[in-house]
C-alpha positions, -999 to 999 in steps of 0.1 A, spaced: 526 -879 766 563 -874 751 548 -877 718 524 -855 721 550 -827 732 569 -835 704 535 -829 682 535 -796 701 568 -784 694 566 -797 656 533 -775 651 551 -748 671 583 -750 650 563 -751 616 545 -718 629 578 -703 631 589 -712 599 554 -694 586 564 -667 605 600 -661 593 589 -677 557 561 -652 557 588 -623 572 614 -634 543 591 -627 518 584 -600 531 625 -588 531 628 -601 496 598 -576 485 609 -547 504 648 -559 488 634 -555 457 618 -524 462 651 -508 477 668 -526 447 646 -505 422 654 -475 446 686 -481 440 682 -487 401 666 -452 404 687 -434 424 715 -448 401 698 -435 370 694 -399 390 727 -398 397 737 -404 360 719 -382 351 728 -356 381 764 -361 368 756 -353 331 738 -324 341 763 -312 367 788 -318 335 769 -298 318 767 -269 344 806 -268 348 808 -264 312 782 -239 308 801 -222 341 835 -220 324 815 -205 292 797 -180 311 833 -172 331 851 -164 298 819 -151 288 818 -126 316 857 -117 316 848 -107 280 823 -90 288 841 -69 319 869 -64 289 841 -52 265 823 -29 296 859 -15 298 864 -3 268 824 5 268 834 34 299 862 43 279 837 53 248 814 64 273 838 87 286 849 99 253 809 107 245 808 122 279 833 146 265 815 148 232 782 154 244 797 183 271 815 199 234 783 195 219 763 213 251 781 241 245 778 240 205 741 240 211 738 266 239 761 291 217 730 280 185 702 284 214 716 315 219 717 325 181 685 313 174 665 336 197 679 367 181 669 345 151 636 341 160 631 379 171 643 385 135 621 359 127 590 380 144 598 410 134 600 399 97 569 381 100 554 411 114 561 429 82 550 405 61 516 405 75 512 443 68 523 440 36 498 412 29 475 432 47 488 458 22 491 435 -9 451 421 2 437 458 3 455 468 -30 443 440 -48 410 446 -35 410 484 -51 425 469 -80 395 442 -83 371 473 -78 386 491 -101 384 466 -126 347 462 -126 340 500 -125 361 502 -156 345 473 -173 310 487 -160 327 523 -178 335 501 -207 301 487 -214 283 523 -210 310 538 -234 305 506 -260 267 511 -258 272 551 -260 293 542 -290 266 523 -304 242 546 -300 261 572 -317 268 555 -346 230 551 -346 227 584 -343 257 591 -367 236 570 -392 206 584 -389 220 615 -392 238 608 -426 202 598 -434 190 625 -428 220 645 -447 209 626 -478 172 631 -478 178 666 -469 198 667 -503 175 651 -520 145 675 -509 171 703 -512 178 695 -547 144 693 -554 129 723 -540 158 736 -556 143 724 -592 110 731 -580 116 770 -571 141 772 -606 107 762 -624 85 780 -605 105 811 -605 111 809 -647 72 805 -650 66 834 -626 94 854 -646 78 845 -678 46 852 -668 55 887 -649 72 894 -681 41 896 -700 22 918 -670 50 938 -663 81 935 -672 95 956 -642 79 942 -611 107 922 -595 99 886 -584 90 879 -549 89 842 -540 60 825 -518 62 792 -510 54 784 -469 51 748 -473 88 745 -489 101 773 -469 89 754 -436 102 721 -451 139 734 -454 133 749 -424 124 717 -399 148 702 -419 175 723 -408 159 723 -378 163 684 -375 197 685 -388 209 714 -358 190 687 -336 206 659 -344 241 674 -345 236 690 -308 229 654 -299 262 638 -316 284 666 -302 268 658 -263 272 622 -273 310 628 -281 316 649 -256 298 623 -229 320 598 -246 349 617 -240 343 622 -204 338 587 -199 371 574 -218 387 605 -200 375 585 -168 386 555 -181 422 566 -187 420 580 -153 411 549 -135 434 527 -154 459 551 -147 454 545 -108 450 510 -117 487 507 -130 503 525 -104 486 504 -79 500 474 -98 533 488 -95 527 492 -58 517 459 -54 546 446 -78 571 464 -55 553 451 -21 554 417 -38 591 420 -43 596 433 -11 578 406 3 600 379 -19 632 398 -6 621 393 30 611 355 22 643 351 7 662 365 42 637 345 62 646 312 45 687 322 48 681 328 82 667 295 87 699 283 73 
């Protein structure tokens, strides 16, 4: 019976060593596991402290960083004061130019107003002129043509001249001959009958000759005298032509003169 009990208590006492063996292990792991807690923490705190280094350096750097900055923003409202002053000077620069520049620019209107009427003027004038120009060449043309056709007729004429000589000179021969044969002949039949001439077809020769020649002279002289007319025309128109050149010279300079103000007035 005793040994028995002391069986019990051995079993019992070899379950409580299982127990607290089992337990101890269990200590030693969780030991280890605060001991790489630990290890950790250790590590964080290094690294805590570098970093913590770190900020008190960057601190003191942004502390003398930021007293030179309060020394720079000090002397910046000192500038920006003295701009302040500046920019009020300048305010009243510019209002006193404001104030100039709208009687400017009513000069301005007023001058631009006159340059459009003389453009308008300068336009119109150069539009007469352009006419102007093209009747005259238009006059030009008739009067070369005219001219032509009078030399034509001036040729024709001298043609004319010369065959009327010609036929002159020898009707001329013709009525010398005929008026020695009738002569001689009259002689014999009666020596005092005077000589009368008969010769139609010669006497109507000379005559449409003449008649031709009159003709053709009437036409030269209305010729001329259309030619005349025309150049006197001409002359006329290119009279009118240069004084409206010289208006549109002196508009143009008036225009440059006002140009001229206009840019100094920019000025």
């Amino acid at each position: 019976m005793q040994s028995i009990r002391l069986g019990n208590n051995l079993f019992q006492k070899e379950k409580v060593i299982n127990e607290l063996q089992t337990e101890n292990d269990s200590i030693k792991e969780r030991l280890k596991q605060l001991e790489n807690k630990c290890q950790q923490l250790e590590q964080e705190k290094t690294y805590f402290e570098k970093a913590c280094f770190e900020f008190k350096n960057q601190l003191n750097l942004l502390q003398i960083e930021n007293q030179q900055t309060l020394f720079q923003n000090k002397q910046f409202q000192m500038e920006i004061a003295q701009l302040k002053e500046q920019i009020k000077k300048k305010d009243e620069v510019i209002n006193e130019k404001d104030e100039k520049m709208l009687y400017i620019n009513m000069d301005l209107q007023e001058l631009k107003s006159q340059g459009n009427i003389h453009t308008n003027k300068i336009e119109n004038y150069q539009s007469e002129v352009t006419m102007q120009e093209k009747r005259n060449l238009k006059l030009e043309k008739t009067i070369q043509l005219l001219e032509e056709k009078l030399e034509d007729k001036e040729n024709d004429i001298q043609t004319l001249k010369k065959s009327i000589q010609q036929k002159d000179n020898h009707i001329f021969i013709l009525l010398k001959d005929k008026e020695k044969a009738i002569k001689q002949t009259n002689d014999k039949e009666n020596p005092k009958k005077p000589i009368i001439l008969k010769n139609t077809s010669q006497d109507n020769q000379i005559s449409n000759s003449i008649s031709s020649s009159q003709t053709s002279t009437e036409n030269q002289i209305k010729s001329e005298d259309l030619v005349k007319s025309l150049k006197s025309k001409v002359n006329t128109l290119t009279k009118q032509l240069q004084e409206k050149e010289a208006e549109i010279k002196k508009i143009k300079d008036e225009n440059f003169q006002l140009s001229t103000r206009l840019k100094n007035t920019k000025r």
